[in-house]
C-alpha positions in Angstrom: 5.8 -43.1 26.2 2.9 -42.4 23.8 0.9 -39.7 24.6 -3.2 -40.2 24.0 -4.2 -37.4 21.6 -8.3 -36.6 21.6 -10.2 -37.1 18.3 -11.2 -33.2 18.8 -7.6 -31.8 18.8 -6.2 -34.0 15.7 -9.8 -32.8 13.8 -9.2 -29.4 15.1 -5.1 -29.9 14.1 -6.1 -30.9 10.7 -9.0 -28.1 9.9 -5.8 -25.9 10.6 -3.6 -27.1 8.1 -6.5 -27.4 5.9 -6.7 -23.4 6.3 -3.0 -23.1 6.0 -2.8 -24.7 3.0 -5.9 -22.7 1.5 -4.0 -19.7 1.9 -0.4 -20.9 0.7 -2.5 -21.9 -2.5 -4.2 -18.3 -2.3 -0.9 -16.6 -1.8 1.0 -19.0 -5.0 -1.9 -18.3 -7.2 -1.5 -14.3 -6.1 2.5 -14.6 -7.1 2.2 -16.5 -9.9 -0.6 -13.5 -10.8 2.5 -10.6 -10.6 5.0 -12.6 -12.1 2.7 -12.6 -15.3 1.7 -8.9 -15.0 5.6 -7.8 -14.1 6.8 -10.1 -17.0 3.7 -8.5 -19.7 4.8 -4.9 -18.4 8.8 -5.8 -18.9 8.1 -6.5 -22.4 5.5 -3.4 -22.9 7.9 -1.0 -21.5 10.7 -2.3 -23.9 8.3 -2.1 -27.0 7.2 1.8 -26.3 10.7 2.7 -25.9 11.6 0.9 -29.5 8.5 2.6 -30.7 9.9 6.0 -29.1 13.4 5.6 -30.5 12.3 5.2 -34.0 10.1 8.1 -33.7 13.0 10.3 -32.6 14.9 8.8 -35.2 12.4 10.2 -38.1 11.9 13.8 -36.3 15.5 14.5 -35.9 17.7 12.0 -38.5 19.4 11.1 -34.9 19.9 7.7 -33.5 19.3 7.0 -30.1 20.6 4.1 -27.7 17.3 1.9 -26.5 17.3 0.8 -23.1 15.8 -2.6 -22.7 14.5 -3.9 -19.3 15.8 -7.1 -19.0 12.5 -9.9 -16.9 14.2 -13.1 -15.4 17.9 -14.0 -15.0 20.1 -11.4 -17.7 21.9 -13.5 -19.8 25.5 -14.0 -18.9 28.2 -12.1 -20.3 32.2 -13.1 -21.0 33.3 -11.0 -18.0 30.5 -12.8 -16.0 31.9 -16.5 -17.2 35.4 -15.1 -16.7 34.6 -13.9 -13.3 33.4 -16.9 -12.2 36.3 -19.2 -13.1 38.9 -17.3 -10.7 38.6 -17.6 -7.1 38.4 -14.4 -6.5 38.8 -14.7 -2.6 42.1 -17.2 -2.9 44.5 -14.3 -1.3 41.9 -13.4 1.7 41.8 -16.4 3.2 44.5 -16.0 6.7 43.1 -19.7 8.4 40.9 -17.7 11.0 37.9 -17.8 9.1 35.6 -21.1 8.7 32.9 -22.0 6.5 
């Protein structure tokens, strides 16, 4: 019923979680890294193009619409909320399809 399991292959079991861990923490450490970068050049990409609409707006005496990148989850909208609340799939359903 119980199996015997040598002192060499648990050590040798546990030095490879050890590495396996090592690089999941590598690897977090890494993503956490390029969330902060894509989230620093989100916000620099919307600043130059504010910067670049207002110039515009002195050269030529014409507003211009500003496109903002939006980092994350956008925020919800009415529609979204609205959207949402119906069951949008009610009138599909013919019983020959299971969840």
């Amino acid at each position: 019923m119980f199996q015997v399991v040598s002192v060499t292959v648990h050590n040798q079991v546990r030095e490879e979680l050890a590495a396996e861990r090592a690089v999941n923490a590598e690897r977090a450490h890494a993503l956490a890294f390029a969330y902060a970068q894509n989230e620093f050049l989100t916000l620099r990409v919307n600043q130059l193009e504010k910067e670049r609409a207002i110039l515009f707006k002195e050269v030529t005496s014409l507003p211009i619409p500003v496109p903002e990148i939006v980092y994350g989850n956008p925020v919800k909208t009415s529609t979204d909320r609205i959207l949402e609340k119906q069951d949008l799939w009610k009138d599909v359903d013919d019983g020959s399809v299971t969840q």
